[in-house]
Wavefront OBJ file of the C-alpha trace (Angstrom):
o trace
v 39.317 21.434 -40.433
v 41.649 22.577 -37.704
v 38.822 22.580 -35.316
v 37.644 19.570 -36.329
v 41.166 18.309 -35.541
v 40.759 19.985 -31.936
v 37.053 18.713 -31.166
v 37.752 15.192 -31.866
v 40.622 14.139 -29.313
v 38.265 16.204 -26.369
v 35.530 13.783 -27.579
v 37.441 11.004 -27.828
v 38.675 11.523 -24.113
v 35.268 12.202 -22.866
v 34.309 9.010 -24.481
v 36.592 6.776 -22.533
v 35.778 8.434 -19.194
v 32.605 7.609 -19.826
v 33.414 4.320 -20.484
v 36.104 3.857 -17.735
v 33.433 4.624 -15.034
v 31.500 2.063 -13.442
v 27.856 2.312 -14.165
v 25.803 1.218 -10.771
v 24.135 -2.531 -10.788
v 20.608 -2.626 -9.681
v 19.939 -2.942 -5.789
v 16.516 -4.647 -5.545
v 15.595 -4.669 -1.897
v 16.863 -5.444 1.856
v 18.009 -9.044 2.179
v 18.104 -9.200 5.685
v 19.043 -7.995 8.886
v 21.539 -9.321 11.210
v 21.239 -8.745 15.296
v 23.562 -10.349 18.231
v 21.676 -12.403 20.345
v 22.645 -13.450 24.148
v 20.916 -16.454 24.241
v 19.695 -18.257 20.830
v 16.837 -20.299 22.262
v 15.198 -17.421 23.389
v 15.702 -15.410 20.316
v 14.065 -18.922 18.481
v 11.404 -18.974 20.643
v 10.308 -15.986 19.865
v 10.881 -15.456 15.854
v 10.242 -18.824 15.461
v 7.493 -19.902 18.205
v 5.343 -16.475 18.701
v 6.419 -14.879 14.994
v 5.992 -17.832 13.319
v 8.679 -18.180 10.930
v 11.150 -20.789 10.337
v 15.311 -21.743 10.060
v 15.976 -23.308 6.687
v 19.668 -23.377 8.149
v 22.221 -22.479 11.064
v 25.773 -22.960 10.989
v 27.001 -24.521 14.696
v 30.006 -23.469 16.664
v 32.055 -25.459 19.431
v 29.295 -24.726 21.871
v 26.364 -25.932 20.577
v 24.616 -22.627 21.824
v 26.843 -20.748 19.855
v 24.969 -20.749 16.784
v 24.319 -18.846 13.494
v 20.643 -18.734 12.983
v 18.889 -17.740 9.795
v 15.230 -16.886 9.908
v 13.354 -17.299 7.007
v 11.199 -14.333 6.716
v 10.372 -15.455 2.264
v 12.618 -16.541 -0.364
v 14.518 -13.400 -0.391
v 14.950 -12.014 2.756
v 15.757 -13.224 6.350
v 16.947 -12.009 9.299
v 20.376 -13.205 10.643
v 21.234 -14.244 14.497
v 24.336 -14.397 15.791
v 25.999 -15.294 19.260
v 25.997 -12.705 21.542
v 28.969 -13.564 23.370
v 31.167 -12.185 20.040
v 30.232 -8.730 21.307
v 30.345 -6.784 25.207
v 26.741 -6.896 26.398
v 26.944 -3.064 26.300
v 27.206 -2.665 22.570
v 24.165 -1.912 20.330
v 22.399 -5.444 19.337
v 22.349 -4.692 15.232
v 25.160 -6.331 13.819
v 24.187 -4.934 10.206
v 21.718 -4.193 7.605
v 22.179 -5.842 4.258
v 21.045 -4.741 0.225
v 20.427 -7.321 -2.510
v 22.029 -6.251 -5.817
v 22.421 -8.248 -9.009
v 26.217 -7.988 -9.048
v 28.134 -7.587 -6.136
v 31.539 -7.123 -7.846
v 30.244 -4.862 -10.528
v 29.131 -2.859 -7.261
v 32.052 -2.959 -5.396
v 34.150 -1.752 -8.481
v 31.600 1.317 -8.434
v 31.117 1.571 -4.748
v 35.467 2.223 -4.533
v 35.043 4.706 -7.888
v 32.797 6.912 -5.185
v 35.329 6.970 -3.168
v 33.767 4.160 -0.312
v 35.911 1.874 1.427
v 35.877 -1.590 -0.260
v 37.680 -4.638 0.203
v 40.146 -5.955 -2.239
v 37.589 -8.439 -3.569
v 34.006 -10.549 -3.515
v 33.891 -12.866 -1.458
v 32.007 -15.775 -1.138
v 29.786 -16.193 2.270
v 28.933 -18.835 4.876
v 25.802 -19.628 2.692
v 27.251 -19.488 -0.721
v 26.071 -16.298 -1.618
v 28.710 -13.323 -2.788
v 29.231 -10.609 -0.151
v 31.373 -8.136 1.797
v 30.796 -5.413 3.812
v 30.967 -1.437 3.497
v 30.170 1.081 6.456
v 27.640 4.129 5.922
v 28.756 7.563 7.072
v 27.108 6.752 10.828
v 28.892 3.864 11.156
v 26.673 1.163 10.340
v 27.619 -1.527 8.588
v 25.615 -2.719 5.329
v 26.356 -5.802 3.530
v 26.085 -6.461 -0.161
v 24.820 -9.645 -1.071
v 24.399 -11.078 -4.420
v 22.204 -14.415 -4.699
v 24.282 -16.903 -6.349
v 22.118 -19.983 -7.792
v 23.986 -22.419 -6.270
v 23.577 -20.701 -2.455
v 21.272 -22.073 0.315
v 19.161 -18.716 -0.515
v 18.067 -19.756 -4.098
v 18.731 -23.801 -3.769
v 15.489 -23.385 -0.553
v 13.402 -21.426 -2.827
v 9.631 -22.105 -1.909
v 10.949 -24.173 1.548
v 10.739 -23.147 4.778
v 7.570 -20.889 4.545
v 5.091 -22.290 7.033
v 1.483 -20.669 7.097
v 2.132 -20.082 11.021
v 4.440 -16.974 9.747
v 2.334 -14.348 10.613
v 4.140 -11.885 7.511
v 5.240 -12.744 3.962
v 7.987 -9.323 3.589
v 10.041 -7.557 5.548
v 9.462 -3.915 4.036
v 12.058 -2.082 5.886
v 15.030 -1.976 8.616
v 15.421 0.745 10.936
v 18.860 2.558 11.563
v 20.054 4.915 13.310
v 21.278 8.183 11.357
v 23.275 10.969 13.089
v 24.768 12.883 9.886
v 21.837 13.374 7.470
v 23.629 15.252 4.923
v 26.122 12.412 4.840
v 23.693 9.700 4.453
v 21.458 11.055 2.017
v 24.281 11.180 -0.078
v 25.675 7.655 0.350
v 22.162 5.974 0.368
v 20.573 8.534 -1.980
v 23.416 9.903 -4.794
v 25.791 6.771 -4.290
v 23.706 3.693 -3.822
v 20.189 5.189 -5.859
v 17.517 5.153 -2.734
v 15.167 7.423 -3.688
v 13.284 9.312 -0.341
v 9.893 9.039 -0.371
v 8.731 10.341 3.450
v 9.722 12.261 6.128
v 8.227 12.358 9.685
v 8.167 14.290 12.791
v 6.474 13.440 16.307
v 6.562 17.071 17.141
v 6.390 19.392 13.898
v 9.460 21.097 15.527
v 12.745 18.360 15.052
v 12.459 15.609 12.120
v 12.722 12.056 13.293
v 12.308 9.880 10.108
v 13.810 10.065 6.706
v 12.809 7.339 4.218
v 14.286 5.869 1.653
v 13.516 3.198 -1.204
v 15.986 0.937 -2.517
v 16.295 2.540 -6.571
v 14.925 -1.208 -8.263
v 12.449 -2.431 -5.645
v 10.055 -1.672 -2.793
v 11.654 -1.882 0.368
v 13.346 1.083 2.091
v 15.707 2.190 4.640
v 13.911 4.413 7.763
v 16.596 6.591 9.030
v 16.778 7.136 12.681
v 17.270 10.789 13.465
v 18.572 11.507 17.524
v 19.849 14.871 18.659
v 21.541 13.349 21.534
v 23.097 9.888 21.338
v 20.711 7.388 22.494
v 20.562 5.240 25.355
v 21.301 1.107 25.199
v 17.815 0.749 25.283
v 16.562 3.521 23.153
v 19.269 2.183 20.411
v 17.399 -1.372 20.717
v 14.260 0.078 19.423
v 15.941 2.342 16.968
v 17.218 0.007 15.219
v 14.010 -2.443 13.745
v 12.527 -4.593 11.595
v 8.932 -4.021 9.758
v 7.242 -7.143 9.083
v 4.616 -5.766 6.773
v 0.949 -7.602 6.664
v -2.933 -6.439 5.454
v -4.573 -6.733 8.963
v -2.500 -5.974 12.054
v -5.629 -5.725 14.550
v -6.319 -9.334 13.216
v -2.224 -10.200 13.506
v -2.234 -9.145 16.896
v -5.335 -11.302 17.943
v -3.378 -14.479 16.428
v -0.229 -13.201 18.501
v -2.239 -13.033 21.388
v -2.951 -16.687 21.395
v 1.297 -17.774 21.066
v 3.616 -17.522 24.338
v 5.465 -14.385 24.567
v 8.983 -15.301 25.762
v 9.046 -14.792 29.354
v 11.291 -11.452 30.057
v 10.735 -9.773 26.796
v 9.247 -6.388 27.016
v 5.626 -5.975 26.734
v 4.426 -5.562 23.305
v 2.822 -1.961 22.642
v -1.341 -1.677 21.846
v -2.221 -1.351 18.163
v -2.022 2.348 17.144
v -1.733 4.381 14.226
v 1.684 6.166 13.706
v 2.697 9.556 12.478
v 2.634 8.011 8.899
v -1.087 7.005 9.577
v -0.344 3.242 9.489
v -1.661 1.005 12.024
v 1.142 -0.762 13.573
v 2.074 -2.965 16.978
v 5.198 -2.747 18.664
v 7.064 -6.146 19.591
v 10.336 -6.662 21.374
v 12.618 -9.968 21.345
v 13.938 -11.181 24.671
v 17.408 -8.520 24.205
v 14.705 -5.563 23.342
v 15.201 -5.648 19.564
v 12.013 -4.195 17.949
v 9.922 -5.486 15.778
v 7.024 -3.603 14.394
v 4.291 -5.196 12.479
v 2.278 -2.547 10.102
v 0.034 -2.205 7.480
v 1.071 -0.886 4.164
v -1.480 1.643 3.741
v -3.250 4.574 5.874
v -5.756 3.694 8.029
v -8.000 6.566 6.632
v -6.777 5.847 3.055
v -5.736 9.790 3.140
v -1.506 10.210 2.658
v 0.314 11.815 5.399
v 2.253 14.644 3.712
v 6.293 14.612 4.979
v 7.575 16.800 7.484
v 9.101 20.008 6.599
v 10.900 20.180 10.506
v 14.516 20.378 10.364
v 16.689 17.672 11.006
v 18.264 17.662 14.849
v 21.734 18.265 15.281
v 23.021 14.973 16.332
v 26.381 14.611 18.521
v 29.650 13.589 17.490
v 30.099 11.217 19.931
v 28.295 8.181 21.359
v 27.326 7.756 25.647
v 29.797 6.431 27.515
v 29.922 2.491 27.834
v 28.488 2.194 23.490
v 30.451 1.212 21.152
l 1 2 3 4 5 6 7 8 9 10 11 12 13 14 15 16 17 18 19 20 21 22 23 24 25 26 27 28 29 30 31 32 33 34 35 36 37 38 39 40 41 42 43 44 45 46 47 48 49 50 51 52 53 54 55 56 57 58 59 60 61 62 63 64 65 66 67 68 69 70 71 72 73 74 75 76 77 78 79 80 81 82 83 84 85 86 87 88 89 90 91 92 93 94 95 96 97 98 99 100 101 102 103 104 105 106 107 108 109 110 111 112 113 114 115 116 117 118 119 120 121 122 123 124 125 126 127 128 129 130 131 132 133 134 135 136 137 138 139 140 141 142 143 144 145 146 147 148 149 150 151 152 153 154 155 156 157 158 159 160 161 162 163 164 165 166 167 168 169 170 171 172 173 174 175 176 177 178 179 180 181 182 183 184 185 186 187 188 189 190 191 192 193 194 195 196 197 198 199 200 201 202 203 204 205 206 207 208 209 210 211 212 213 214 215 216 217 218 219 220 221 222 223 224 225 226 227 228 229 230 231 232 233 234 235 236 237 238 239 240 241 242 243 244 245 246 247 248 249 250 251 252 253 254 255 256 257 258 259 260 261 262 263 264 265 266 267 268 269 270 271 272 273 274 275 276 277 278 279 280 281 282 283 284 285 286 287 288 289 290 291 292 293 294 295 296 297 298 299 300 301 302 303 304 305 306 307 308 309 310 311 312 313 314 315 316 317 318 319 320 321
């Protein structure tokens, strides 16, 4: 009986730990991807005149130039543009990478019991969707975003999808990772990604480290450097994968829109380390965006890289913030 007397209380207080902390709300795939822009018709002319996809919405500023631009990519993800002039012309063009989950506050609540930095509350966001911000060990920023049914997201459900959009999903953002360790465990034990590949150019240093969001498809490609990139260099690091079934027969309807004048010349179809065939594009700032298939060429799987990670440094070039 006296041990009974002793068990119970410890079982009773394990109990209400368990209760006490937060269990983590489902994260269901990438919502979008925001970049800084230095001039917005450009940047339209070329996601929405050569890519093919179009703006349900933008929010104007004082100068009508100075614009926030969404670009409908489906009815759940998009990829944001914003005014370039908010940031020096020498800073990296990704603004942040953002994660749809099916309660923001239930995730923030969880988020701060992991010890992340949180703010005080949900908010609610330009487009009536709830959201606020968080930063991953390397500094990026990622966004939380909860689709509210009253927001522009859900209330243009089925709008805004012309057939000129040459893909239907986004299937994963590209960013750049200097701590591995670190960001395994934010995006893999905190948030639930679960890694599915790893890739190396050279057999010798690991470049890629994917990861899956833990309730959907889409993933996070982590972009390994040993030394801190260059301006340009950081502009294709950090992507966007507009996946599609045919990219030789993408690339022939691409051919036939206007490439925006100064942008840098798309790359010839190929098939990457991961055995996908892919194309390389560039908006008119150098932001990259890849269009691949979803399977091997060959139908054979690539097997991940056993290469070490590189040993990244601590701090960025001169001139990047």
């Amino acid at each position: 009986m006296k041990l009974l007397f002793l068990v119970l209380p410890a079982l009773l207080s394990f109990a209400c730990l368990a209760q006490e902390t937060p269990k983590r709300p489902r994260i269901t795939g990438i919502s979008h991807a925001a970049f800084y822009v230095s001039d917005m018709a450009k940047a339209r002319a070329f996601y929405e005149g050569f890519l093919g996809f179009q703006s349900p919405y933008s929010i104007p500023r004082k100068d009508p130039k100075e614009q926030l631009v969404w670009i409908k990519i489906n009815d759940r993800q998009s990829v944001e543009l914003f005014p370039g002039s908010e940031v020096s012309p020498e800073t990296d063009r990704l603004y942040h990478i953002a994660v749809e989950t099916d309660d923001a506050e239930a995730m923030r609540l969880y988020l701060q019991s992991k010890g992340v930095a949180v703010p005080p509350k949900t908010g609610i966001g330009k487009i009536g969707n709830k959201n606020y911000f968080v930063k991953d060990p390397n500094g990026n920023t990622v966004e939380i975003v909860e689709y509210l049914p009253d927001g522009w997201t859900m209330r243009e459900k089925g709008k805004f999808l012309p057939a000129t959009r040459i893909a239907k999903r986004m299937s994963h953002v590209g960013v750049m990772i200097g701590q591995l360790d670190a960001s395994l465990k934010f995006y893999g034990e905190i948030l639930g990604f679960k890694e599915t590949w790893r890739g190396s150019t050279s057999g010798k240093t690991l470049n890629w480290v994917n990861l899956q969001v833990p309730e959907g498809e889409d993933y996070v490609e982590f972009m390994l450097y040993d030394k801190y990139p260059s301006l340009d260099r950081l502009h294709t690091m950090h992507h966007i994968c507009l996946e599609l079934p045919d990219v030789e027969k993408a690339g022939a309807i691409l051919k036939t829109r206007p490439y925006p004048a100064g942008s840098k010349p798309p790359t010839e179809m190929k098939a990457g380390i991961n055995g996908k065939r892919q194309i390389n594009y560039y908006d008119p700032d150098g932001t990259r965006v890849e269009v691949m298939e979803p399977n091997t060429f060959d139908g054979k799987p690539r097997p991940p890289s056993k290469a070490p990670p590189p040993v990244a440094e601590s701090k960025p070039a001169v001139g990047l913030k």
